[in-house]
C-alpha positions in Angstrom: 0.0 0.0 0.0 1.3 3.7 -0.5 0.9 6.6 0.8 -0.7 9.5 -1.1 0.7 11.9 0.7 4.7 11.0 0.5 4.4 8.3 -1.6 6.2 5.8 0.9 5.1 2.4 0.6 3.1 1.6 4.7 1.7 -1.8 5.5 -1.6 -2.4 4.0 -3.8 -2.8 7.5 -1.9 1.0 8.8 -4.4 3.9 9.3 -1.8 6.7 9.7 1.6 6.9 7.5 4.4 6.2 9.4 7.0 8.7 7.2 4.5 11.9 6.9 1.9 11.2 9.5 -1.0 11.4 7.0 -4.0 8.8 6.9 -3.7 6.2 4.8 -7.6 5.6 4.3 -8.7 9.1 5.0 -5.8 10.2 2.4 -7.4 7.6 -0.1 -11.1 8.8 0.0 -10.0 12.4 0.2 -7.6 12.0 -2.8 -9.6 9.6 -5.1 -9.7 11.5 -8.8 -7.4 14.5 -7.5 -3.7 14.6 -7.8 -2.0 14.1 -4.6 -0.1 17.3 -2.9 3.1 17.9 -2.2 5.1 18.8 0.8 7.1 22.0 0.3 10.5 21.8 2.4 12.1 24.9 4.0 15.5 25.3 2.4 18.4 28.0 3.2 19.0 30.8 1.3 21.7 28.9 -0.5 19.1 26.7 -1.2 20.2 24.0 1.0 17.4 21.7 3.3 18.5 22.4 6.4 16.2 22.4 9.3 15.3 25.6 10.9 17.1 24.7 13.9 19.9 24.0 11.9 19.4 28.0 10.5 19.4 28.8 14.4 22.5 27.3 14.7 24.6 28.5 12.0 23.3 32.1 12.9 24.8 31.3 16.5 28.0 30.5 15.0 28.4 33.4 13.1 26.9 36.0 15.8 30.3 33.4 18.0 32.8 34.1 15.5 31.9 38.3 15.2 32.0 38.9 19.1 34.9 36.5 19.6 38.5 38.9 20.2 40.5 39.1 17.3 43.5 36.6 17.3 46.8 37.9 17.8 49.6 37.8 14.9 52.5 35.4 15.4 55.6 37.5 16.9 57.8 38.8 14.3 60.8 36.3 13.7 63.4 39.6 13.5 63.7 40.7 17.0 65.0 44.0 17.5 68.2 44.6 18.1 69.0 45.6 21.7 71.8 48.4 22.2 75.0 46.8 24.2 75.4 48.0 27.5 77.4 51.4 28.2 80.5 50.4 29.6 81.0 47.6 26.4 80.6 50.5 24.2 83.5 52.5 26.0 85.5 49.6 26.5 85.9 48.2 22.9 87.5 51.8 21.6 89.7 51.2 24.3 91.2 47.5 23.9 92.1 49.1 19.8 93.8 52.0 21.7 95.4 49.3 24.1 96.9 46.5 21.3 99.1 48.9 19.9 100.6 50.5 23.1 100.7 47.1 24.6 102.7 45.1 21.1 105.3 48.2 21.4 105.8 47.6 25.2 105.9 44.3 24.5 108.6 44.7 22.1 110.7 47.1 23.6 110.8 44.8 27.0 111.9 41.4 24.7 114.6 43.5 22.9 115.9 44.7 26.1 115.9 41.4 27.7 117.1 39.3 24.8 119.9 41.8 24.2 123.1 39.9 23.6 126.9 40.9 26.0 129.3 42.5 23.9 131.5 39.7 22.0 135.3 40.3 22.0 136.1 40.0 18.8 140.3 40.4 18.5 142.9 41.3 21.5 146.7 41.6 21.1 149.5 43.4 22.6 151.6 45.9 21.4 153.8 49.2 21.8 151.0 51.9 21.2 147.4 53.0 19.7 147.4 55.3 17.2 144.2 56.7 15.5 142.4 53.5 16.9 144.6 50.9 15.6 147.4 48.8 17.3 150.6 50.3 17.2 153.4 47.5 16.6 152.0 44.4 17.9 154.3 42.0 19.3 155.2 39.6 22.5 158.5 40.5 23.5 159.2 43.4 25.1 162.5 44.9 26.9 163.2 47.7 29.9 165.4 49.1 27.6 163.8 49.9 24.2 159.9 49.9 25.7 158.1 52.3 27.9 155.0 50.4 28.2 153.2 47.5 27.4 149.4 47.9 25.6 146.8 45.6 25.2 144.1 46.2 22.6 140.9 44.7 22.7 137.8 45.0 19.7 133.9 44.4 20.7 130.7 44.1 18.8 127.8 44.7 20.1 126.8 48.0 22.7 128.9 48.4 25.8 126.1 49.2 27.6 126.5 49.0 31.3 128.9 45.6 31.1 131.8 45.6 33.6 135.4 45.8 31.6 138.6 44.6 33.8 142.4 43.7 32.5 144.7 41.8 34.8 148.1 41.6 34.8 150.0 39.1 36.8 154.1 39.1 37.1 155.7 36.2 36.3 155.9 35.1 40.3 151.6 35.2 39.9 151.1 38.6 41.8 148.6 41.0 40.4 150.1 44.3 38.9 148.0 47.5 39.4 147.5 48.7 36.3 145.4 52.0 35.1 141.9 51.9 34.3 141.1 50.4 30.7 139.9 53.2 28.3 137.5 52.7 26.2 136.5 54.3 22.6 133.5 53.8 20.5 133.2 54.1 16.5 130.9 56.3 15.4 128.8 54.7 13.2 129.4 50.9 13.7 128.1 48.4 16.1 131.3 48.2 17.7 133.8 49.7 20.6 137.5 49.7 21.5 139.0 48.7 24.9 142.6 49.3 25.9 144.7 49.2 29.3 147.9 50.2 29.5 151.0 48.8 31.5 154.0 50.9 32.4 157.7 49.6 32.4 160.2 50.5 35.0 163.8 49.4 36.0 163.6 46.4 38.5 160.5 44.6 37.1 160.3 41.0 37.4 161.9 39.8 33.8 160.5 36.6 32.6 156.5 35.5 31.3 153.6 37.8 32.0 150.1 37.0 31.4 146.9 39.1 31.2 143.5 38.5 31.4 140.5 40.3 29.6 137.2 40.0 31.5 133.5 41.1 31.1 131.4 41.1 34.3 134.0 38.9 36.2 134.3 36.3 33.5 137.6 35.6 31.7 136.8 36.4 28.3 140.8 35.3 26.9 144.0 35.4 28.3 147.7 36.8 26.4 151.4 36.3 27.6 153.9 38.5 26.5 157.9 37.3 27.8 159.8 40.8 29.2 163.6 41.0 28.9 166.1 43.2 30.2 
């Protein structure tokens, strides 16, 4: 049996449609020769069947979404950049002013301290100096035809503060007093003269002398010269 009314087939013995609610038999007598109606359903204004508590709904929704706060942006990935602290920004023009002064101190305090002792570079005895230069080198020397023996001594480097000392001993081992070295510098050159001087006299011990040459108490070499009569 169907329904007049929705056109869904109900049991034949049913009064009352179970889809639209309409009577069967009541629909059937009512109906007989006439077309059946039809059911108009509400629809959206997109045209969609929605019920109207589904409209009800979707209004909510929306009337939700306008009243709801607005949603803040994402933080910007660049952060800005925050000014370093006062006493940085004095104290890096400083350390540049600093490196400099500190490589020349630096410097000047290895130089001094790796500077090298004066090297002797040539000693020899003789009869004089003259303009600089030995006079007559030799290792003999008499009471009669010398007034003095001379030892010459050439150094590179700077004198500087360096201790200079020339000792003579007679040929019994006693130290002679002898003058103080003197000392002359060429202008010019890396380099320095050092000479002592040691008078002859009647009655000196004839025989082998021997001299030493020493910087700051060391023996830098040691000469003999033989004096005759």
């Amino acid at each position: 049996m169907q329904c007049l009314t929705c056109g869904k087939r109900v049991p034949k013995n049913q009064a009352v449609c179970s889809y639209c609610g309409a009577l069967v038999e009541s629909a059937d007598l009512a109906t007989v020769g006439q077309e059946a109606p039809f059911r108009i359903e509400p629809r959206t204004p997109q045209g969609r069947g929605v019920s109207p508590e589904g409209i009800d709904e979707e209004e909510r929704k929306l009337e939700e979404l306008d009243e709801a706060p607005p949603v803040p942006s994402p933080p910007s990935l660049e952060s800005p950049r925050s000014r370093p602290p006062s006493w940085i920004r004095v104290l890096i023009p400083l350390i540049f002013i600093l490196i400099p002064v500190l490589s020349v101190l630096w410097d000047s305090s290895f130089r001094l301290g790796s500077v090298q002792p004066p090297a002797l570079r040539q000693a020899l005895l003789c009869e004089g100096i003259r303009n600089g230069r030995p006079v007559n080198p030799k290792e003999v020397f008499s009471l009669r035809e010398d007034r003095q023996v001379v030892l010459y001594s050439l150094w590179s480097g700077a004198r500087g503060s360096h201790a200079y000392l020339l000792r003579w001993y007679s040929p019994d081992g006693k130290v002679q007093p002898v003058s103080t070295p003197l000392t002359r510098y060429r202008s010019g050159q890396d380099e320095f003269q050092a000479y002592t001087i040691l008078p002859l006299r009647p009655g000196m011990a004839l025989g082998k002398w021997r001299v030493e040459v020493l910087l700051d108490d060391g023996v830098q070499t040691q000469l003999s010269f033989e004096l005759r009569e």
